[in-house]
Z-matrix of the N, CA and C atoms (Angstrom, degrees):
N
C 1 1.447
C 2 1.530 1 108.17
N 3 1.167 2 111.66 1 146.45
C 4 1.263 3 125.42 2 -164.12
C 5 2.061 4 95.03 3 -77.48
N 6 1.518 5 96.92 4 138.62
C 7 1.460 6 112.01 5 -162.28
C 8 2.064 7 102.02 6 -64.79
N 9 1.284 8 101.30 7 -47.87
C 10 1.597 9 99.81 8 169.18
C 11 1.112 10 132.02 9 -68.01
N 12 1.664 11 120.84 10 -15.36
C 13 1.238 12 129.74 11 160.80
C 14 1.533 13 121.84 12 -68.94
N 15 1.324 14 112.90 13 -48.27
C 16 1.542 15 118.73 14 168.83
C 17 1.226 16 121.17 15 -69.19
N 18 1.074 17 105.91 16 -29.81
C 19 2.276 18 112.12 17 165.01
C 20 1.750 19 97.87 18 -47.17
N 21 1.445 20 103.41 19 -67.86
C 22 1.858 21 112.19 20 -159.22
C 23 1.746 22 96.38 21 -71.73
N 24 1.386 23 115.31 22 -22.85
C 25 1.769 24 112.02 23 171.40
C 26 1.802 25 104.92 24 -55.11
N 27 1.244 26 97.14 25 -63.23
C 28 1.581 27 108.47 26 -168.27
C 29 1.622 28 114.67 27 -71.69
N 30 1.525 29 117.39 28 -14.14
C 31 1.348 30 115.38 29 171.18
C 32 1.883 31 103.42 30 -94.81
N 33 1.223 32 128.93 31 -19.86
C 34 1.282 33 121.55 32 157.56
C 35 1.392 34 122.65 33 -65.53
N 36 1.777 35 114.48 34 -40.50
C 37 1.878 36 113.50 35 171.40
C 38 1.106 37 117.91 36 -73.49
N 39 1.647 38 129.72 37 -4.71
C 40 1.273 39 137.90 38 164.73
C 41 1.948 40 95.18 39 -56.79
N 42 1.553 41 85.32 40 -77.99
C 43 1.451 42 102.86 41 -175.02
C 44 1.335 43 123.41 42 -36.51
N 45 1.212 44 112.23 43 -48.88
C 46 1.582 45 106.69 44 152.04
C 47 1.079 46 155.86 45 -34.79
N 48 1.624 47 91.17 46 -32.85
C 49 1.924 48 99.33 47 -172.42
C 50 1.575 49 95.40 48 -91.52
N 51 1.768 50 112.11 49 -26.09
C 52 1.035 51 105.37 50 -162.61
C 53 1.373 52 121.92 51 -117.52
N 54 1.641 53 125.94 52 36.95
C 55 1.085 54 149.38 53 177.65
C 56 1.371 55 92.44 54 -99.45
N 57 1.616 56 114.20 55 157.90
C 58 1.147 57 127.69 56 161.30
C 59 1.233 58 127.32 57 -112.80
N 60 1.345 59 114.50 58 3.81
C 61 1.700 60 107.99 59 -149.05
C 62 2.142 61 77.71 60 -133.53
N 63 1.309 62 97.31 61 98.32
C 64 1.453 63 99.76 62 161.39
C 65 1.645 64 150.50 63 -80.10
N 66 1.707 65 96.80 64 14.14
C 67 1.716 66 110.56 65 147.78
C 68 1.477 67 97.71 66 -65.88
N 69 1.482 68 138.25 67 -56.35
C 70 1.404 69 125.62 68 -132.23
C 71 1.824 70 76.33 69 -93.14
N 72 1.177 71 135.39 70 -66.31
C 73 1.447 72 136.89 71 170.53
C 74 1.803 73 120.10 72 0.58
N 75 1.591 74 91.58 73 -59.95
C 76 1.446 75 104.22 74 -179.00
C 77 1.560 76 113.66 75 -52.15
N 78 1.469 77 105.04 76 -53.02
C 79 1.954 78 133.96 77 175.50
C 80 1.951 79 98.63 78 -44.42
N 81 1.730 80 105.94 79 -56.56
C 82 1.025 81 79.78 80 -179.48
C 83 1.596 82 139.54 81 -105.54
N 84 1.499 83 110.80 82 24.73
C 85 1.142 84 141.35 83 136.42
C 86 1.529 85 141.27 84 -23.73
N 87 1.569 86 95.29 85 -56.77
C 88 1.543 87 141.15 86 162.44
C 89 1.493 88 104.53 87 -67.23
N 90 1.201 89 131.70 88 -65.65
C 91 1.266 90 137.79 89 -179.11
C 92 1.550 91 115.30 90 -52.89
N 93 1.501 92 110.32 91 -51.23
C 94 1.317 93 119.32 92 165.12
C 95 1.680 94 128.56 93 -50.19
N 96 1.166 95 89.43 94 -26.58
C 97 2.117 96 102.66 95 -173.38
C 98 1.535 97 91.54 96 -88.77
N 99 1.275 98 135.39 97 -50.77
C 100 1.486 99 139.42 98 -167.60
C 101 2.020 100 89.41 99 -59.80
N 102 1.686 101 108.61 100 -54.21
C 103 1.304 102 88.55 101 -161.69
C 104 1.568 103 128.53 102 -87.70
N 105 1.756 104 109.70 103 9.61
C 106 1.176 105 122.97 104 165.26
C 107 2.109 106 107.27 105 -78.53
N 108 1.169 107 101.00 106 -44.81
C 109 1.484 108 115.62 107 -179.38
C 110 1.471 109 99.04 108 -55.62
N 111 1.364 110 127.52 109 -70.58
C 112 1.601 111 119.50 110 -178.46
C 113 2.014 112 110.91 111 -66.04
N 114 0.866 113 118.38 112 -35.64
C 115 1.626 114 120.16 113 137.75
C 116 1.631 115 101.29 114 -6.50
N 117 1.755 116 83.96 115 -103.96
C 118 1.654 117 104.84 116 -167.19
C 119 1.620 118 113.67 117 -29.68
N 120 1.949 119 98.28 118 -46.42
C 121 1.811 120 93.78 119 -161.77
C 122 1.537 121 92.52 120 -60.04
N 123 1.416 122 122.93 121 -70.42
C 124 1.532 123 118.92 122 177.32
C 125 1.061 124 135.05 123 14.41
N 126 1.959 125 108.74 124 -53.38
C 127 1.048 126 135.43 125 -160.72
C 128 1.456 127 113.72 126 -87.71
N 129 1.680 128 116.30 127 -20.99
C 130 1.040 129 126.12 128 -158.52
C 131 1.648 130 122.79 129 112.26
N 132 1.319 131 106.30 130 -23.54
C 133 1.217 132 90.66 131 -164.07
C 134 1.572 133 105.00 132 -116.81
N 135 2.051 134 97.23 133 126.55
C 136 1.166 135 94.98 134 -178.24
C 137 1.595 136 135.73 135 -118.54
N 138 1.453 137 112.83 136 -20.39
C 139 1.861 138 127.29 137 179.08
C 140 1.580 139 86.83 138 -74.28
N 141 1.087 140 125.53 139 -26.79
C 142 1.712 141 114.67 140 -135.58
C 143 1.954 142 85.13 141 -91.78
N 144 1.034 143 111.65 142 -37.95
C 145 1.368 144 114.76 143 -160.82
C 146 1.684 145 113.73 144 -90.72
N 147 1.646 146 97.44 145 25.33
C 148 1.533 147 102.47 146 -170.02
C 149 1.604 148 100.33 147 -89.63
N 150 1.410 149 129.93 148 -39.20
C 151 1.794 150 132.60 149 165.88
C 152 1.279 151 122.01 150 -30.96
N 153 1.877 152 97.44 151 -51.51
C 154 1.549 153 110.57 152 178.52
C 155 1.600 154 125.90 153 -67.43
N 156 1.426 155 102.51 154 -42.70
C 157 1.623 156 120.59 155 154.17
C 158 1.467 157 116.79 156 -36.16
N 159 1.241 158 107.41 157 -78.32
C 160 1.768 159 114.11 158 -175.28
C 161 1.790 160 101.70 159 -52.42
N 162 1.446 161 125.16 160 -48.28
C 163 1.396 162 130.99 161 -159.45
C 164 1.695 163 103.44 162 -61.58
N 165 1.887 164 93.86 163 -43.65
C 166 1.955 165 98.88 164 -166.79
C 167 1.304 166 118.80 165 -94.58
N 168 1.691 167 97.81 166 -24.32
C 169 1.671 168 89.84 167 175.80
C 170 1.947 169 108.17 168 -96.76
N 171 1.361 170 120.37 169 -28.45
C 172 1.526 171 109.64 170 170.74
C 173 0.955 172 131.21 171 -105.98
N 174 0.948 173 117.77 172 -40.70
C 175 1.749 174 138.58 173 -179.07
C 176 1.394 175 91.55 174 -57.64
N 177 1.194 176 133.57 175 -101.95
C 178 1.783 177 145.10 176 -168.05
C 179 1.431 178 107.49 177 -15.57
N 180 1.445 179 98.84 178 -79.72
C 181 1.553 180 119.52 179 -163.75
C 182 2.171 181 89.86 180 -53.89
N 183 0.760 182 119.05 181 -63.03
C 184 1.426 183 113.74 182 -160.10
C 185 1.444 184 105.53 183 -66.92
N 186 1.307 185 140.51 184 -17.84
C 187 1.284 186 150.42 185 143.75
C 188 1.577 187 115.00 186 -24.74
N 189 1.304 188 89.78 187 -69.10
C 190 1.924 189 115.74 188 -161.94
C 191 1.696 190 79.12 189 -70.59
N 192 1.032 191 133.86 190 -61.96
C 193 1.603 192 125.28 191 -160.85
C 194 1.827 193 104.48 192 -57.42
N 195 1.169 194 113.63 193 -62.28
C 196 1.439 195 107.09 194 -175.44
C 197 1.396 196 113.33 195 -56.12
N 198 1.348 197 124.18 196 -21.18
C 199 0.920 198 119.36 197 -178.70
C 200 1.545 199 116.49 198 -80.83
N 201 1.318 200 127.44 199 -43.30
C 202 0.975 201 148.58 200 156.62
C 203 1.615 202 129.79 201 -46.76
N 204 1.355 203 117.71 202 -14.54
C 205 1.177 204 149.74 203 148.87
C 206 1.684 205 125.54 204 -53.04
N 207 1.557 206 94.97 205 -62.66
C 208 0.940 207 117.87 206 -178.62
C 209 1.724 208 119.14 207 -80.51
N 210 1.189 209 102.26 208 -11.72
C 211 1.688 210 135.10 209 -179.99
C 212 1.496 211 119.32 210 -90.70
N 213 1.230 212 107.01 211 -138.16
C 214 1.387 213 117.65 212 163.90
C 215 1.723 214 111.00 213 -145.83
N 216 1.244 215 119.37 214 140.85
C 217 1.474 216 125.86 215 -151.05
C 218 1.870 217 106.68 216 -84.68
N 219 1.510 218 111.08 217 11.35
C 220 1.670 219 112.07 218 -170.30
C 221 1.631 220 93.21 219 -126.18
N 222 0.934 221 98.74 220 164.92
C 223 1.218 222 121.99 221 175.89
C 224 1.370 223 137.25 222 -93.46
N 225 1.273 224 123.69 223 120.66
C 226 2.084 225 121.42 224 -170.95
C 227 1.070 226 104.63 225 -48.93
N 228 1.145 227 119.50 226 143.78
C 229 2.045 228 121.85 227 160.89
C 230 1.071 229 116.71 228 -41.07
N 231 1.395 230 124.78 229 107.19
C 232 0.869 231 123.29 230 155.22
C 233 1.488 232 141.85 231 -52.97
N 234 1.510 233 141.80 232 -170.82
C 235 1.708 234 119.53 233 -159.19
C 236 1.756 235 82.94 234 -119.72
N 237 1.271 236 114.47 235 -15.19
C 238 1.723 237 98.47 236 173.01
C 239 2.185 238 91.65 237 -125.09
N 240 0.871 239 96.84 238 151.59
C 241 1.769 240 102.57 239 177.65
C 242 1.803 241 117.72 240 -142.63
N 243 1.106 242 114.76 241 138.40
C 244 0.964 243 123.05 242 -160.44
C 245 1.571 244 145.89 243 45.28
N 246 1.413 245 118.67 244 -119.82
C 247 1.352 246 104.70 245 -173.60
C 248 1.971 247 118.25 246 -72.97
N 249 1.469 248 95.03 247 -8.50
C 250 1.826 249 102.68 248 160.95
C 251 1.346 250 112.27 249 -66.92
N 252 1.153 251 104.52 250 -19.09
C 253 1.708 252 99.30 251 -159.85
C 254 1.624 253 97.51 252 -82.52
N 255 1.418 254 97.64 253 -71.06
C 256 1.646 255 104.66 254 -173.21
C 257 1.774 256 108.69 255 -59.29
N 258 1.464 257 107.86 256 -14.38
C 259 2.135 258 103.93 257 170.67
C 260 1.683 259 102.24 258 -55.17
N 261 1.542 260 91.71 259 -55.79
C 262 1.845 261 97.05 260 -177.00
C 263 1.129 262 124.21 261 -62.89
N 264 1.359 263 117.71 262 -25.13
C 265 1.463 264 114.17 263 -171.81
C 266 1.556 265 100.23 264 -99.36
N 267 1.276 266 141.11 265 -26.75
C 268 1.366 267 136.69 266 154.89
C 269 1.456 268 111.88 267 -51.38
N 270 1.226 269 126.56 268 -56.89
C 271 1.406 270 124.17 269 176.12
C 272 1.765 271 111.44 270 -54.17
N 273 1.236 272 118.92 271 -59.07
C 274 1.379 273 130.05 272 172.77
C 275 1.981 274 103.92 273 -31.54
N 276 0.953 275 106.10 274 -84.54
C 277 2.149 276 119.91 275 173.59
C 278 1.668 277 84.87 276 -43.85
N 279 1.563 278 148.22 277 -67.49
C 280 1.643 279 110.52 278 -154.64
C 281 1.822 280 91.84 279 -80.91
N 282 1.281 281 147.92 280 -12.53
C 283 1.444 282 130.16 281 165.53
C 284 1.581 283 121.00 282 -72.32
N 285 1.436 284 100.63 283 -12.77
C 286 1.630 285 94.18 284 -173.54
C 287 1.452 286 84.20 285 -99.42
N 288 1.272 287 138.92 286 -54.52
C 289 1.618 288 120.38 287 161.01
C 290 0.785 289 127.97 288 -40.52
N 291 1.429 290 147.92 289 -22.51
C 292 1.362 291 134.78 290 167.86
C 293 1.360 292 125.97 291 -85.02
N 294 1.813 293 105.60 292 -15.15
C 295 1.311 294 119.98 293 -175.25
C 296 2.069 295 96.74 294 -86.42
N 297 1.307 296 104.03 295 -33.79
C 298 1.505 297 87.51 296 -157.00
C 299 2.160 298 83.48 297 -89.39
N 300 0.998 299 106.24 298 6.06
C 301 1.403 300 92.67 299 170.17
C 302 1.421 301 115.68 300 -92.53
N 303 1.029 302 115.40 301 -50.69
C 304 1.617 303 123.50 302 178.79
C 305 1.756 304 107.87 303 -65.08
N 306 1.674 305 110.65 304 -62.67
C 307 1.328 306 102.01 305 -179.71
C 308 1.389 307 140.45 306 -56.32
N 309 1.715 308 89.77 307 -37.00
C 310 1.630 309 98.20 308 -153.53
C 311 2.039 310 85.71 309 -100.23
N 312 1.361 311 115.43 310 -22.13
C 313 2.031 312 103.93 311 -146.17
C 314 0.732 313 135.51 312 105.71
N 315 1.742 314 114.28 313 -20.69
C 316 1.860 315 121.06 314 -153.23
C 317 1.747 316 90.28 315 -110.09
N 318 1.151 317 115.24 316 127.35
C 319 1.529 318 124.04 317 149.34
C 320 1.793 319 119.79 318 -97.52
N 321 1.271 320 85.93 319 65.85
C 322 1.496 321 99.35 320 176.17
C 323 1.678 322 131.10 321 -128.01
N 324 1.264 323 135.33 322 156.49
C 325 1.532 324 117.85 323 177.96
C 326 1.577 325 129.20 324 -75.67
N 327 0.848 326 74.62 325 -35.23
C 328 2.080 327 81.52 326 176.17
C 329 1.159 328 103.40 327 -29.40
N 330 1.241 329 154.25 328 -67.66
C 331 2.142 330 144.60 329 170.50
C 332 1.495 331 95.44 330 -18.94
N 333 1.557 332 102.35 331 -56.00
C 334 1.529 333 92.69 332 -141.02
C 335 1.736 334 90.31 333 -99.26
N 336 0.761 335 117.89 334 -3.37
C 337 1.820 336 109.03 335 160.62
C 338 1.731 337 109.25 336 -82.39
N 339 1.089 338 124.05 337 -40.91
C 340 1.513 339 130.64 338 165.41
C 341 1.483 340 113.62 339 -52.03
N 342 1.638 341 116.74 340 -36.90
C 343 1.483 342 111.34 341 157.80
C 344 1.147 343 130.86 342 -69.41
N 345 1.432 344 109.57 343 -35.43
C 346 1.476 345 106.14 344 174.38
C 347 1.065 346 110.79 345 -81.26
N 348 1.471 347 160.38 346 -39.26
C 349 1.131 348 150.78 347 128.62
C 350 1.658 349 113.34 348 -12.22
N 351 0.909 350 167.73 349 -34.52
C 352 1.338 351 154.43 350 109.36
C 353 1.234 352 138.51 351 -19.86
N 354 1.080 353 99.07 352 -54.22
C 355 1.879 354 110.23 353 151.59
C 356 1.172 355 138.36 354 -52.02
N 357 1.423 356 99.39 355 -20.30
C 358 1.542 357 120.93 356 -174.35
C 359 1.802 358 89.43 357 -94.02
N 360 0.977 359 133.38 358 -41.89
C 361 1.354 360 150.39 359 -144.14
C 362 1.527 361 89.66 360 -89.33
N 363 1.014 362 148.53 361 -31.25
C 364 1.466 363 164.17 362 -99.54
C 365 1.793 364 111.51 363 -128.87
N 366 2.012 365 72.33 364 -91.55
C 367 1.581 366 116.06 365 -172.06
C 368 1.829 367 109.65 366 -90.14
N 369 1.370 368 99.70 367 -21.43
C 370 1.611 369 87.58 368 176.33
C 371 1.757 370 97.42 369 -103.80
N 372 1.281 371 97.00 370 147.23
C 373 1.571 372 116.72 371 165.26
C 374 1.551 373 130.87 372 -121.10
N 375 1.625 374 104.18 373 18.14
C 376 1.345 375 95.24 374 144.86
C 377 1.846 376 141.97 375 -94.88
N 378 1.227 377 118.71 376 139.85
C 379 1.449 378 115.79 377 -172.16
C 380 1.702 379 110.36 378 -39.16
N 381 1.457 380 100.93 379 -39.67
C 382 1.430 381 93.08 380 -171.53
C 383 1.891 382 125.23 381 -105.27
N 384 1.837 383 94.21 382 21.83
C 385 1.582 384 115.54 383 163.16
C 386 1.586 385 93.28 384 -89.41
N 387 1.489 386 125.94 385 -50.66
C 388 1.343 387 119.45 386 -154.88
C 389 1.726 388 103.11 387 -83.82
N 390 1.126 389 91.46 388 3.92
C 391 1.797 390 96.71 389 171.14
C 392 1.533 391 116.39 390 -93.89
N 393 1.827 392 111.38 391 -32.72
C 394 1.297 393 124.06 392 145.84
C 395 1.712 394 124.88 393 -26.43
N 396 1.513 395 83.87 394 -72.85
C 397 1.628 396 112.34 395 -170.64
C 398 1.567 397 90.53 396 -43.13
N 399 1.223 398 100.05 397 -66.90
C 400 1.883 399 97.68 398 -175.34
C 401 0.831 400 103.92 399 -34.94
N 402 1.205 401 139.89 400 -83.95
C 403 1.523 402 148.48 401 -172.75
C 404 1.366 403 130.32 402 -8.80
N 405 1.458 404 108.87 403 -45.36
C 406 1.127 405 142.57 404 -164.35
C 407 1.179 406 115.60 405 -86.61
N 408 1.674 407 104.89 406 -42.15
C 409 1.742 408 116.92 407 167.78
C 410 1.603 409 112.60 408 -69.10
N 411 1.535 410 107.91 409 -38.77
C 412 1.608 411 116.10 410 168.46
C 413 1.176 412 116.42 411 -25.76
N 414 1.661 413 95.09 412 -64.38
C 415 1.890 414 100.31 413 -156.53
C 416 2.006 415 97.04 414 -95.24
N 417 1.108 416 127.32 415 -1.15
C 418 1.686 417 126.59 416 148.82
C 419 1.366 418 117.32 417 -37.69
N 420 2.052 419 91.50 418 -51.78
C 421 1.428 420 97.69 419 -150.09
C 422 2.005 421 103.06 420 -83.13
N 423 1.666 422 98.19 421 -2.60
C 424 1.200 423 108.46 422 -153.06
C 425 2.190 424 84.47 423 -79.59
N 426 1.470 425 87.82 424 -53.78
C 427 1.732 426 99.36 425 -175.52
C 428 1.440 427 119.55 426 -50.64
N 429 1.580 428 117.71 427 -31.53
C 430 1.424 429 127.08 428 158.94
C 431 1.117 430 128.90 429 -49.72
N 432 1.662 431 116.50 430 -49.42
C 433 1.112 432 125.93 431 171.45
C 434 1.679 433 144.68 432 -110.62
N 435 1.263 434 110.57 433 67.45
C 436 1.235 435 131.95 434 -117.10
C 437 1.984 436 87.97 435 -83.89
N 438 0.925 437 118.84 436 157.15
C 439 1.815 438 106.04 437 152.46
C 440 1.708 439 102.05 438 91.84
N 441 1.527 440 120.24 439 13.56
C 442 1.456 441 103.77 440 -174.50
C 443 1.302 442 111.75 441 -83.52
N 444 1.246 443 141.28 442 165.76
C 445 1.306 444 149.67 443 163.96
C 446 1.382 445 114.85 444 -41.62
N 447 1.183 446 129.73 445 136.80
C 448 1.789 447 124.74 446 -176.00
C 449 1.793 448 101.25 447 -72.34
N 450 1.281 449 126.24 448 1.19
C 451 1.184 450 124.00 449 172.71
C 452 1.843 451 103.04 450 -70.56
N 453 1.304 452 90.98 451 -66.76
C 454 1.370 453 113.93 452 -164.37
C 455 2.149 454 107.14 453 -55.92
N 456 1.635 455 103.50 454 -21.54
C 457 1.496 456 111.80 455 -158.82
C 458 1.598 457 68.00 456 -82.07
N 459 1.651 458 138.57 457 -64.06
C 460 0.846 459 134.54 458 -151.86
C 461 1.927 460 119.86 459 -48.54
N 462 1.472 461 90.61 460 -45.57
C 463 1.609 462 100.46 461 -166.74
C 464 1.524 463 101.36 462 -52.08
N 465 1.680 464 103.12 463 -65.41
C 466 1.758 465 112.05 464 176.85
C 467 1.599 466 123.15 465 -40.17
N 468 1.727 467 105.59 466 -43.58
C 469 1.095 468 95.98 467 154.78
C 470 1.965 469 146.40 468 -63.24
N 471 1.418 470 90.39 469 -19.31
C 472 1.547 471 99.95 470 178.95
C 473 1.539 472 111.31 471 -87.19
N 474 1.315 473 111.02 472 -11.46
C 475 1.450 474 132.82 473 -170.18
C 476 1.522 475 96.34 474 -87.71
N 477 1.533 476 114.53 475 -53.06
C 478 1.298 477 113.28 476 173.72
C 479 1.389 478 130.30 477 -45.84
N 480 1.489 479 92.89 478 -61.71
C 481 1.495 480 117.05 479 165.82
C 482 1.407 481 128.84 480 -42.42
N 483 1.597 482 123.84 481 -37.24
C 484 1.258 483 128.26 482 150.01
C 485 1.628 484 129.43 483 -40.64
N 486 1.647 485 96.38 484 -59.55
C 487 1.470 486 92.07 485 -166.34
C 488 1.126 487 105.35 486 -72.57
N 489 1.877 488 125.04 487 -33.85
C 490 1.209 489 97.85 488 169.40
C 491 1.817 490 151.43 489 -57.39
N 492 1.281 491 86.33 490 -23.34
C 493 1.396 492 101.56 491 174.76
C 494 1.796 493 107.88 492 -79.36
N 495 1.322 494 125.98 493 -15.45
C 496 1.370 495 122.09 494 -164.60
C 497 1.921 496 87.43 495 -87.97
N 498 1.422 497 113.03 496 -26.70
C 499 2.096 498 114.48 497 -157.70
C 500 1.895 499 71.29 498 -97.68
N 501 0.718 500 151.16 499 -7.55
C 502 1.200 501 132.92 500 175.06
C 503 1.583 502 124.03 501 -103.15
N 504 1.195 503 90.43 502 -31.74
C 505 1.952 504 97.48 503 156.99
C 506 1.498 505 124.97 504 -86.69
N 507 1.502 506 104.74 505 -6.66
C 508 1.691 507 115.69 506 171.96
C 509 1.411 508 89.34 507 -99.72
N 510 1.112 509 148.20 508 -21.93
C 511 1.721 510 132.39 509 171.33
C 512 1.261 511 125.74 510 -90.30
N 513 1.456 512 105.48 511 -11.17
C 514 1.421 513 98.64 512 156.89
C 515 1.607 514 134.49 513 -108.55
N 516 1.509 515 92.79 514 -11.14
C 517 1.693 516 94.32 515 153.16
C 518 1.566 517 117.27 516 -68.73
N 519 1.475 518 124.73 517 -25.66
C 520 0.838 519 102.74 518 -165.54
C 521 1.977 520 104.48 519 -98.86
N 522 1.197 521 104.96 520 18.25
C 523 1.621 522 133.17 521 -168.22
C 524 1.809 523 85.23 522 -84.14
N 525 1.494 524 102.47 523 -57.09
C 526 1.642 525 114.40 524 -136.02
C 527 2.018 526 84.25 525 -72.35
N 528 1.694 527 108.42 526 -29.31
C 529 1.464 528 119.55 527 -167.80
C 530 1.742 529 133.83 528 -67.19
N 531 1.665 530 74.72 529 -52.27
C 532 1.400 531 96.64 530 155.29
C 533 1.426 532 149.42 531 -136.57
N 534 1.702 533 108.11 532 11.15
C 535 1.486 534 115.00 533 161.67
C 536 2.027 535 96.80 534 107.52
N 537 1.855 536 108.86 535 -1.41
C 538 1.472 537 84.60 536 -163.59
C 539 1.783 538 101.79 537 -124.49
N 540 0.914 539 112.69 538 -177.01
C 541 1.617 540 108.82 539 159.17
C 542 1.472 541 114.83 540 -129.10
N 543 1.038 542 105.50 541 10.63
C 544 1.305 543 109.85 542 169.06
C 545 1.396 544 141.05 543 -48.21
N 546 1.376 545 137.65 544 102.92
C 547 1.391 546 134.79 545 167.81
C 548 0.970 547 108.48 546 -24.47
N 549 1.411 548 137.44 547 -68.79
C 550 1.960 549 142.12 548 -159.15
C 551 1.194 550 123.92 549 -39.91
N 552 1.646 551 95.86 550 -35.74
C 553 1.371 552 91.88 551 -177.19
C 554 1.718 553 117.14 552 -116.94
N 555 1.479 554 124.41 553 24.84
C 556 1.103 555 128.97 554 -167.43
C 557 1.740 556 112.07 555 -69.10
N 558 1.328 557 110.86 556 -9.51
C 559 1.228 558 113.70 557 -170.74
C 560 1.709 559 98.80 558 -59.43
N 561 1.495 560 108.31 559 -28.96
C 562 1.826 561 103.29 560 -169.92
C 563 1.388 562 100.89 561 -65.74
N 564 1.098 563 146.97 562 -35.73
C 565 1.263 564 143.87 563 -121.77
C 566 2.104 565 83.58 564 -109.22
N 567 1.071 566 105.49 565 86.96
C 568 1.529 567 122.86 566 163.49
C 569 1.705 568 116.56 567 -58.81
N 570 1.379 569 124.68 568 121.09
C 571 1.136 570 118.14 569 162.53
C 572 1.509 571 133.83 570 -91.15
C-alpha cells in the first residue's frame, strides 16, 4: 500500500476511535472504505476486493447512520477521555511500528490498525465505537491477508456484515430499554 495512503488510513482510524459525534464518524467510515479500495486497486488487486468495497464504503457507514438517527448522535463516556486517550493510542501505533519494523521487517500499518482496533474495543464503550473497532480489525485482517479468492473475501465479508448488524440491533434495543448505548451495562439486556 502506497506509504501516503496508509499515513491518511491511520490518521482517519485515529479519528474514529476518537471522535464523538457519529454523523461525522459515519462520513469518515466511508472515506476509509474508498481509501482501502483505491489502496487495494494500487496493489493489484481487483475482483477480489469488491465484498470489502460494498461492506466499507456502503454497507457500514449507512448502518452506523440509521442507527444513529434513530439513537442519539454523541457518544457514552468512554473509560479513558480525551487528551489520555489519544497520548495512549498515539504511543500504542509508534510501538506497534517500531515493533513490526524491527521484529517482524514489515514497514507497514496493519500492527498498528489491529491496535487501534483493540483499543477501540477496550477503552470505548459505545455499541456503535465497538462496531468501529470491528471494522478496523476487518480491514487489518483484510491487509494481512492479501490475494484470497472473491469467494472467500465474500463469506468474511457476509460474516462481517452479520455481526455487525446483530451488535447494532442489540444496541438499539437496548437504546429503546434504557436510554444508553453503552457496553457496561449490556449484561441487562436479556435475550
Amino acid at each position: 500500500m502506497n506509504t501516503i495512503i496508509g499515513l491518511v488510513i491511520l490518521i482517519i482510524a485515529v479519528a474514529i476511535i476518537e471522535i464523538d459525534d457519529f454523523r461525522f464518524i459515519t462520513v469518515l467510515l466511508g472515506i476509509l472504505g474508498g481509501l482501502f479500495t483505491v489502496g487495494a486497486l494500487l496493489d493489484g488487486v481487483y475482483i477480489e476486493i469488491l465484498p470489502l468495497a460494498v461492506y466499507s464504503i456502503v454497507l457500514l457507514p449507512l448502518a452506523l447512520f440509521i442507527i444513529t438517527v434513530y439513537t442519539k448522535p454523541t457518544e457514552e463516556p468512554p473509560l479513558l477521555q480525551g487528551i489520555l486517550s489519544s497520548v495512549v493510542l498515539v504511543v500504542l501505533i509508534i510501538i506497534s511500528y517500531v515493533v513490526s519494523l524491527f521484529v517482524l521487517g514489515v514497514a507497514g500499518i496493519e500492527w498498528s490498525l489491529i491496535l487501534i482496533g483493540i483499543f477501540g474495543l477496550v477503552v470505548k464503550t459505545d455499541i456503535r465505537k465497538t462496531v468501529a473497532s470491528l471494522s478496523l480489525l476487518v480491514y487489518s485482517v483484510h491487509l494481512l491477508t492479501p490475494g484470497f479468492d472473491i469467494v472467500i473475501e465474500g463469506v468474511l465479508m457476509l460474516t462481517a456484515g452479520i455481526l455487525v448488524l446483530v451488535l447494532l440491533i442489540l444496541g438499539y434495543r437496548y437504546f429503546v430499554l434504557r436510554g444508553s448505548m453503552s457496553t457496561r451495562e449490556l449484561m441487562e439486556l436479556k435475550l
